[in-house]
C-alpha positions in Angstrom: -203.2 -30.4 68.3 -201.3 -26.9 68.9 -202.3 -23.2 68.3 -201.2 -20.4 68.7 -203.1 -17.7 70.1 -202.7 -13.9 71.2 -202.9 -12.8 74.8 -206.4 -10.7 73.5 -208.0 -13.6 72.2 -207.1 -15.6 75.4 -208.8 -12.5 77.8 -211.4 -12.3 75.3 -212.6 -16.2 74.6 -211.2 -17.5 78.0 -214.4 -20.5 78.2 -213.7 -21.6 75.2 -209.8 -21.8 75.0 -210.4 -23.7 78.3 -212.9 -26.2 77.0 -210.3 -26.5 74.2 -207.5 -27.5 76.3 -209.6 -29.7 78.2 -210.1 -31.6 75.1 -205.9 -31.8 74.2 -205.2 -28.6 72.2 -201.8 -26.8 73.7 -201.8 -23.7 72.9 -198.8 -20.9 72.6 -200.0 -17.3 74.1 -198.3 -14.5 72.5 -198.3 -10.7 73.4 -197.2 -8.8 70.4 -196.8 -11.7 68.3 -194.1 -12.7 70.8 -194.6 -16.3 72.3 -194.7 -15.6 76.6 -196.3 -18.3 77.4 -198.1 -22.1 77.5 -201.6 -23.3 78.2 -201.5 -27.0 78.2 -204.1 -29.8 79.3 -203.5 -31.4 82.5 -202.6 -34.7 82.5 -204.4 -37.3 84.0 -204.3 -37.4 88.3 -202.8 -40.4 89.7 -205.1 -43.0 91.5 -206.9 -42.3 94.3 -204.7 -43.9 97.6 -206.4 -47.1 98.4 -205.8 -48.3 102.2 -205.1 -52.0 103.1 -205.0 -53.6 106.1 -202.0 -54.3 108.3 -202.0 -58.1 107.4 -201.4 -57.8 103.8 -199.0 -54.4 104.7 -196.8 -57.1 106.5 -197.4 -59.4 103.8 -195.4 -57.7 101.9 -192.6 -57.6 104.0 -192.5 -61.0 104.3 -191.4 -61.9 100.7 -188.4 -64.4 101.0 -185.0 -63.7 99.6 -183.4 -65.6 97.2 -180.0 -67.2 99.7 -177.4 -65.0 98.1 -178.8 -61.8 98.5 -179.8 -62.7 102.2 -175.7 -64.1 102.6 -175.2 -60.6 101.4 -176.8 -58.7 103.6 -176.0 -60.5 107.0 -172.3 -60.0 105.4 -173.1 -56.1 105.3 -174.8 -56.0 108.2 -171.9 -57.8 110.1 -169.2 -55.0 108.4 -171.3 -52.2 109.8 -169.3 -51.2 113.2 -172.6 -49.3 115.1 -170.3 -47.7 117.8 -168.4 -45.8 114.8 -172.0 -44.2 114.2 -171.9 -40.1 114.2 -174.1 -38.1 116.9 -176.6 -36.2 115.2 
């Protein structure tokens, strides 16, 4: 749902606007019936950050490669000439 709303009605029914955004309405905040802004619901935070342990860390690491993308990287690796690096 949108509205539209004036910048006095927004400073004069602030809760309630809120608890209406809260529940999905966007709303368009005009001053002199000129549109200057948007109030929009937040979306959803992202999942708390859930710690594992350093055995199933490296687990992950430790997925094999399929041959060919492996033969492709030694190949890159092998092109790579490390005393050509630049000094930062």
């Amino acid at each position: 749902m949108e509205r539209t709303i004036a910048q006095r009605d927004l400073r004069n029914d602030v809760a309630a606007i809120l608890r209406d955004a809260e529940a999905g309405t966007r709303f368009t905040i005009t001053v002199h019936g000129r549109p200057v802004a948007r109030l929009l619901p937040l979306v959803a935070s992202p999942p708390p950050r859930v710690d594992v342990d350093w055995a199933t860390f490296m687990g992950i690491f430790e997925t094999p490669v399929d041959g060919a993308f492996g033969a492709d990287i030694d190949a890159g690796e092998a092109s790579i000439d490390w005393d050509d690096e630049p000094e930062w």
